[in-house]
C-alpha positions in Angstrom: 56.4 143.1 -40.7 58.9 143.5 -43.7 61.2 140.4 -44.7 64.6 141.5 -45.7 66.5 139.3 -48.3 68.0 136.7 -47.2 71.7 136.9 -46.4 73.9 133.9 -46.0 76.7 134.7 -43.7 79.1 132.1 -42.1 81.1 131.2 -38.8 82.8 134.0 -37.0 81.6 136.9 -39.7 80.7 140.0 -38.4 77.1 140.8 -38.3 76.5 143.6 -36.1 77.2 145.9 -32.8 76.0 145.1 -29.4 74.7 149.2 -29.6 72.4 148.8 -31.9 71.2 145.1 -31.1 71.3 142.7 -28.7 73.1 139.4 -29.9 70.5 136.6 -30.4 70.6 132.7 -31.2 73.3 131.5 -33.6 75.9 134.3 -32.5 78.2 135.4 -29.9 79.8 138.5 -28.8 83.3 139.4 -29.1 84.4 142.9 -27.3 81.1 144.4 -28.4 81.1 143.1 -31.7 78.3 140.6 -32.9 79.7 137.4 -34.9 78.2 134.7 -36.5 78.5 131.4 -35.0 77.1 129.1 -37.6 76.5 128.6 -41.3 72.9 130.2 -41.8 70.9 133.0 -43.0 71.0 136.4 -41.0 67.9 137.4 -39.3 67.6 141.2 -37.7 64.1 141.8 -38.1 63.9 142.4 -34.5 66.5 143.9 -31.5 68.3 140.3 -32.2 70.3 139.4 -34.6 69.6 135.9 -35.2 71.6 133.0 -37.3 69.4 130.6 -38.2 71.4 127.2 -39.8 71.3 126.6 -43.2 71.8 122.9 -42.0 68.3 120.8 -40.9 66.1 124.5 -41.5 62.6 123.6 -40.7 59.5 124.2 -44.2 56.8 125.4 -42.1 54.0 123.9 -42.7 50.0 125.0 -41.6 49.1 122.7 -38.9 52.1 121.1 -37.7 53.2 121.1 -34.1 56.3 122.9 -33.2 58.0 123.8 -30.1 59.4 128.1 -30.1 61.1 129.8 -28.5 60.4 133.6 -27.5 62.9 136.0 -29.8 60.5 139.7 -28.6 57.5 140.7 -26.8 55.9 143.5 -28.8 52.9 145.6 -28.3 50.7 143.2 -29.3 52.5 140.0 -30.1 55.6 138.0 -29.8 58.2 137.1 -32.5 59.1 133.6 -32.3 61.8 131.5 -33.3 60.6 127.8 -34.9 63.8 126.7 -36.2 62.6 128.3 -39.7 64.3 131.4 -41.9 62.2 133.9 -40.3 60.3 134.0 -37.1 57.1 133.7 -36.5 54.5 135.8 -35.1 52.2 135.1 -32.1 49.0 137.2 -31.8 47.5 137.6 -28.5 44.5 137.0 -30.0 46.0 133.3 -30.3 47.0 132.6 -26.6 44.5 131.3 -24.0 45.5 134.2 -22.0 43.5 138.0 -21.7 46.2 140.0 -22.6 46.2 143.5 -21.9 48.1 145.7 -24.9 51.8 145.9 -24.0 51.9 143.6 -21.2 52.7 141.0 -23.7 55.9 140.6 -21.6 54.4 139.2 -18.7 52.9 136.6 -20.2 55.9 135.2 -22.4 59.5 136.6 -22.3 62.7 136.1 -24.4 63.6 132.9 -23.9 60.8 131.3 -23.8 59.7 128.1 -24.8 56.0 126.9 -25.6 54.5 124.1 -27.8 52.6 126.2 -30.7 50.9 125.3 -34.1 51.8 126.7 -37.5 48.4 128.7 -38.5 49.2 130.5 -41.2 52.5 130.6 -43.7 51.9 132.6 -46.8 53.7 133.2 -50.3 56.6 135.6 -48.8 56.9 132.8 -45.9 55.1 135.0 -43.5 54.4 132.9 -40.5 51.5 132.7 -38.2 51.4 130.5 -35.2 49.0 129.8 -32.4 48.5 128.1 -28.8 44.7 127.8 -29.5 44.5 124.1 -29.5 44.8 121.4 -27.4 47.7 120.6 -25.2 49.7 123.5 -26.3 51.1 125.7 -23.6 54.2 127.3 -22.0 56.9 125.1 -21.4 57.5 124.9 -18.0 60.8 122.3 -16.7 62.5 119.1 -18.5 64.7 120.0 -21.4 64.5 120.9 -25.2 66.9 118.8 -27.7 66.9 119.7 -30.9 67.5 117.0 -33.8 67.5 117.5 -37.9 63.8 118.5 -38.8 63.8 115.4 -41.4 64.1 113.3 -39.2 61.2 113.7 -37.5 58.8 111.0 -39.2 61.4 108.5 -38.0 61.5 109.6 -34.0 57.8 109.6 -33.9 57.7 106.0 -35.8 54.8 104.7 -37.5 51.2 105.7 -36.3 53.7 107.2 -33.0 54.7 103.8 -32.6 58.4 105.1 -31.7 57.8 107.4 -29.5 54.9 105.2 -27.4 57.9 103.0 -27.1 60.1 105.7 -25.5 57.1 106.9 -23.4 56.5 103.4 -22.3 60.1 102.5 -21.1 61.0 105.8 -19.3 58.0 107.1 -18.2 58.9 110.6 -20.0 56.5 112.9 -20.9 57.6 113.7 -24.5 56.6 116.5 -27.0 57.8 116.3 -30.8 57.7 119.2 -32.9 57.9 118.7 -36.4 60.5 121.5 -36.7 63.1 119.5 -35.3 62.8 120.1 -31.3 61.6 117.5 -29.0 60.7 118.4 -25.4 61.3 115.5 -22.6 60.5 115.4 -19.1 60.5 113.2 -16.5 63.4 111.8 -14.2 67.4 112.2 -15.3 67.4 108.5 -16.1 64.7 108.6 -17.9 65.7 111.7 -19.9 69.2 110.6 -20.7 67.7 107.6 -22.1 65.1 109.4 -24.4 68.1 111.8 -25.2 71.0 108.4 -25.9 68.0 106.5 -27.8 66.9 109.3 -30.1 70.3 110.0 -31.0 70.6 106.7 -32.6 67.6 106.9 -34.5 68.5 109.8 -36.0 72.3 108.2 -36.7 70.7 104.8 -38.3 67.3 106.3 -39.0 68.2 104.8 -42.3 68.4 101.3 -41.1 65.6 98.9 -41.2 63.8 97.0 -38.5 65.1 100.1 -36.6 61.6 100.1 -34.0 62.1 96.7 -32.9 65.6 97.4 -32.7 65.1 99.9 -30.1 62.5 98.0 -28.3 64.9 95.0 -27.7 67.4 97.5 -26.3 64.6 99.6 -23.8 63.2 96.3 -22.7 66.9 95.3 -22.0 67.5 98.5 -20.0 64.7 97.9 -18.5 65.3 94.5 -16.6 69.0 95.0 -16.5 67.2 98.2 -13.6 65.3 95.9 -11.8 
Protein backbone atom coordinates (compact mmCIF):
# COMPACT_ATOMS: atom_id res chain seq x y z
CA UNK A 1 0.00 0.00 0.00
CA UNK A 2 1.89 3.29 -1.06
CA UNK A 3 1.71 6.39 1.31
CA UNK A 4 1.37 9.57 -0.56
CA UNK A 5 2.89 12.86 1.02
CA UNK A 6 1.10 14.26 3.23
CA UNK A 7 -1.10 17.28 2.19
CA UNK A 8 -2.47 19.69 4.58
CA UNK A 9 -5.67 21.16 3.27
CA UNK A 10 -8.16 23.30 5.24
CA UNK A 11 -12.03 23.95 5.82
CA UNK A 12 -14.20 24.09 2.75
CA UNK A 13 -11.09 23.41 0.17
CA UNK A 14 -11.72 21.41 -2.67
CA UNK A 15 -10.39 17.97 -2.54
CA UNK A 16 -11.99 15.90 -5.01
CA UNK A 17 -15.18 14.71 -7.34
CA UNK A 18 -17.93 12.52 -6.18
CA UNK A 19 -16.95 10.53 -9.84
CA UNK A 20 -14.01 9.44 -9.02
CA UNK A 21 -14.45 8.96 -5.04
CA UNK A 22 -16.81 8.60 -2.64
CA UNK A 23 -16.64 11.46 0.05
CA UNK A 24 -15.31 9.92 3.36
CA UNK A 25 -14.85 11.24 7.13
CA UNK A 26 -13.72 14.94 7.51
CA UNK A 27 -15.62 16.19 4.30
CA UNK A 28 -18.88 16.90 2.73
CA UNK A 29 -20.25 17.21 -0.57
CA UNK A 30 -21.30 20.25 -2.31
CA UNK A 31 -23.17 19.71 -5.92
CA UNK A 32 -20.80 16.80 -6.64
CA UNK A 33 -17.86 18.37 -5.51
CA UNK A 34 -15.81 16.97 -2.48
CA UNK A 35 -14.76 19.77 0.27
CA UNK A 36 -12.82 19.60 3.15
CA UNK A 37 -14.46 20.11 6.35
CA UNK A 38 -11.73 20.39 8.86
CA UNK A 39 -8.12 21.41 9.37
CA UNK A 40 -6.09 18.07 8.55
CA UNK A 41 -4.09 16.12 6.33
CA UNK A 42 -5.78 14.64 3.04
CA UNK A 43 -6.06 10.97 2.90
CA UNK A 44 -7.21 9.17 -0.70
CA UNK A 45 -5.47 6.10 -0.51
CA UNK A 46 -8.64 4.33 -0.88
CA UNK A 47 -12.25 5.15 -2.85
CA UNK A 48 -12.54 7.87 0.23
CA UNK A 49 -11.24 10.76 0.61
CA UNK A 50 -10.58 11.18 4.07
CA UNK A 51 -9.57 14.48 6.31
CA UNK A 52 -8.03 13.48 9.13
CA UNK A 53 -7.56 16.67 11.94
CA UNK A 54 -4.40 18.00 12.39
CA UNK A 55 -5.94 18.83 15.99
CA UNK A 56 -5.73 15.77 18.81
CA UNK A 57 -4.11 13.20 15.78
CA UNK A 58 -3.48 9.99 17.43
CA UNK A 59 0.96 8.49 17.45
CA UNK A 60 0.10 4.96 17.03
CA UNK A 61 1.70 3.06 19.12
CA UNK A 62 2.36 -1.23 19.02
CA UNK A 63 0.05 -2.57 21.58
CA UNK A 64 -2.33 0.03 22.50
CA UNK A 65 -6.05 -0.38 22.37
CA UNK A 66 -8.01 1.63 19.90
CA UNK A 67 -11.46 1.68 18.73
CA UNK A 68 -11.68 1.92 14.27
CA UNK A 69 -13.83 2.44 12.22
CA UNK A 70 -14.18 0.54 8.74
CA UNK A 71 -12.88 3.08 5.78
CA UNK A 72 -12.90 -0.34 2.80
CA UNK A 73 -13.28 -3.91 2.54
CA UNK A 74 -10.69 -5.20 0.20
CA UNK A 75 -9.88 -8.62 -1.15
CA UNK A 76 -8.24 -9.63 1.68
CA UNK A 77 -8.33 -6.99 4.34
CA UNK A 78 -9.96 -3.88 5.58
CA UNK A 79 -8.57 -0.31 5.73
CA UNK A 80 -9.27 1.23 8.90
CA UNK A 81 -9.57 4.56 10.27
CA UNK A 82 -7.77 4.99 14.12
CA UNK A 83 -7.92 8.56 14.36
CA UNK A 84 -4.20 8.52 12.91
CA UNK A 85 -2.66 10.18 9.44
CA UNK A 86 -3.11 7.08 7.53
CA UNK A 87 -5.29 4.17 8.06
CA UNK A 88 -4.61 1.09 9.09
CA UNK A 89 -4.83 -2.26 7.73
CA UNK A 90 -6.71 -5.31 9.07
CA UNK A 91 -5.59 -8.72 7.78
CA UNK A 92 -8.02 -11.51 7.89
CA UNK A 93 -5.53 -13.47 9.11
CA UNK A 94 -6.05 -11.06 12.36
CA UNK A 95 -9.87 -11.53 12.97
CA UNK A 96 -11.35 -14.51 14.86
CA UNK A 97 -13.44 -15.08 11.95
CA UNK A 98 -12.71 -17.78 8.74
CA UNK A 99 -12.85 -15.50 6.07
CA UNK A 100 -13.18 -16.61 2.70
CA UNK A 101 -11.07 -14.17 0.04
CA UNK A 102 -13.37 -11.33 -1.03
CA UNK A 103 -16.08 -11.81 1.33
CA UNK A 104 -14.27 -9.47 3.54
CA UNK A 105 -17.45 -7.38 3.27
CA UNK A 106 -19.62 -9.58 5.06
CA UNK A 107 -17.77 -9.70 7.97
CA UNK A 108 -17.00 -5.82 8.48
CA UNK A 109 -18.41 -3.03 6.27
CA UNK A 110 -17.81 0.74 5.97
CA UNK A 111 -18.81 2.17 8.83
CA UNK A 112 -17.91 -0.02 11.09
CA UNK A 113 -16.71 0.13 14.39
CA UNK A 114 -14.68 -2.55 16.39
CA UNK A 115 -12.22 -2.39 19.40
CA UNK A 116 -8.65 -3.48 17.70
CA UNK A 117 -4.90 -3.43 18.79
CA UNK A 118 -2.04 -1.64 17.11
CA UNK A 119 0.25 -4.69 15.91
CA UNK A 120 2.54 -3.32 13.88
CA UNK A 121 3.62 0.60 12.96
CA UNK A 122 6.78 0.83 11.00
CA UNK A 123 9.31 3.60 9.82
CA UNK A 124 6.95 5.08 6.94
CA UNK A 125 4.04 4.86 9.63
CA UNK A 126 2.67 1.82 8.03
CA UNK A 127 0.00 0.48 10.34
CA UNK A 128 -0.94 -2.96 11.34
CA UNK A 129 -3.77 -3.69 13.63
CA UNK A 130 -5.52 -6.77 15.00
CA UNK A 131 -8.70 -8.32 16.93
CA UNK A 132 -6.55 -11.29 18.06
CA UNK A 133 -6.72 -10.61 21.69
CA UNK A 134 -8.92 -10.60 24.31
CA UNK A 135 -12.15 -8.66 24.50
CA UNK A 136 -11.74 -7.14 21.13
CA UNK A 137 -14.64 -7.49 18.77
CA UNK A 138 -17.22 -5.68 16.62
CA UNK A 139 -18.90 -2.96 18.12
CA UNK A 140 -22.34 -3.73 18.30
CA UNK A 141 -24.96 -0.77 20.11
CA UNK A 142 -24.16 2.21 22.71
CA UNK A 143 -22.23 5.13 21.25
CA UNK A 144 -18.60 6.21 20.28
CA UNK A 145 -17.37 9.79 21.59
CA UNK A 146 -14.41 10.88 20.62
CA UNK A 147 -12.15 13.19 23.04
CA UNK A 148 -8.37 14.68 22.38
CA UNK A 149 -5.98 11.51 22.26
CA UNK A 150 -3.85 13.23 25.10
CA UNK A 151 -6.05 13.18 27.19
CA UNK A 152 -6.54 9.80 27.55
CA UNK A 153 -4.19 8.92 30.64
CA UNK A 154 -6.43 11.32 32.57
CA UNK A 155 -10.07 9.55 31.57
CA UNK A 156 -8.73 6.26 32.47
CA UNK A 157 -7.11 7.81 35.90
CA UNK A 158 -4.56 6.17 37.76
CA UNK A 159 -4.10 2.28 37.67
CA UNK A 160 -8.05 2.85 35.74
CA UNK A 161 -9.00 4.39 38.90
CA UNK A 162 -11.25 7.01 36.73
CA UNK A 163 -12.89 5.00 34.76
CA UNK A 164 -13.84 2.16 37.71
CA UNK A 165 -15.39 5.25 39.14
CA UNK A 166 -17.51 5.99 36.04
CA UNK A 167 -18.20 2.18 35.67
CA UNK A 168 -19.24 1.99 39.26
CA UNK A 169 -21.79 4.92 39.34
CA UNK A 170 -23.59 4.24 35.95
CA UNK A 171 -23.40 0.90 35.43
CA UNK A 172 -21.87 1.61 31.77
CA UNK A 173 -19.95 -0.74 30.04
CA UNK A 174 -16.99 1.44 28.86
CA UNK A 175 -14.21 0.91 26.30
CA UNK A 176 -11.14 3.53 26.06
CA UNK A 177 -8.99 3.59 23.23
CA UNK A 178 -5.92 5.28 23.45
CA UNK A 179 -6.49 7.02 20.17
CA UNK A 180 -8.92 9.29 21.49
CA UNK A 181 -12.40 7.28 21.16
CA UNK A 182 -14.28 5.93 24.05
CA UNK A 183 -17.10 3.54 23.57
CA UNK A 184 -20.13 3.54 26.33
CA UNK A 185 -23.04 1.49 26.78
CA UNK A 186 -25.50 1.05 29.05
CA UNK A 187 -28.84 3.04 29.75
CA UNK A 188 -29.36 6.91 28.43
CA UNK A 189 -28.86 8.13 31.95
CA UNK A 190 -26.16 6.41 32.42
CA UNK A 191 -24.50 7.32 29.09
CA UNK A 192 -25.19 11.01 29.35
CA UNK A 193 -23.55 10.93 32.57
CA UNK A 194 -20.26 9.12 31.34
CA UNK A 195 -20.52 11.50 28.23
CA UNK A 196 -21.21 15.14 30.82
CA UNK A 197 -18.49 13.71 33.29
CA UNK A 198 -15.79 12.95 30.78
CA UNK A 199 -16.18 16.20 29.20
CA UNK A 200 -15.00 17.82 32.32
CA UNK A 201 -12.12 15.86 32.75
CA UNK A 202 -10.96 16.60 29.66
CA UNK A 203 -11.81 20.60 30.27
CA UNK A 204 -9.97 20.58 33.92
CA UNK A 205 -7.95 17.52 33.25
CA UNK A 206 -5.33 19.97 34.31
CA UNK A 207 -6.64 20.43 37.74
CA UNK A 208 -5.66 18.56 40.73
CA UNK A 209 -7.54 16.32 43.08
CA UNK A 210 -9.62 15.99 39.86
CA UNK A 211 -10.64 11.88 40.83
CA UNK A 212 -12.04 12.66 44.07
CA UNK A 213 -13.58 15.60 42.46
CA UNK A 214 -15.56 13.54 40.28
CA UNK A 215 -16.29 10.94 42.84
CA UNK A 216 -18.00 13.55 45.16
CA UNK A 217 -20.15 14.68 42.28
CA UNK A 218 -21.21 10.65 40.96
CA UNK A 219 -21.89 9.76 44.58
CA UNK A 220 -24.06 13.06 44.68
CA UNK A 221 -25.94 12.02 41.49
CA UNK A 222 -26.25 9.09 42.82
CA UNK A 223 -28.39 9.69 45.99
CA UNK A 224 -29.92 12.79 44.66
CA UNK A 225 -31.65 9.35 42.14
CA UNK A 226 -32.71 7.49 44.83
Amino acid sequence: MSQEKREVVIPSQLVGDVKNKKAGRGTFVEKGKIYAEVLGILNANSNYINVVPLKGRYDPIENDFVIGIVEEPMASSWLVDINAAYPALLHVNEVPWDVDFGETERYLNHGDSLMAKVLQVDQEKKLQITLNDRNLYKIKGGQIIEVEPSKVPRIIGKKGSMITLLKKYTKCRIFVGQNGRIWIDGDDDGMKKVIDTIKMIEDESLSYGLTNRIEELLKKDAKDVH
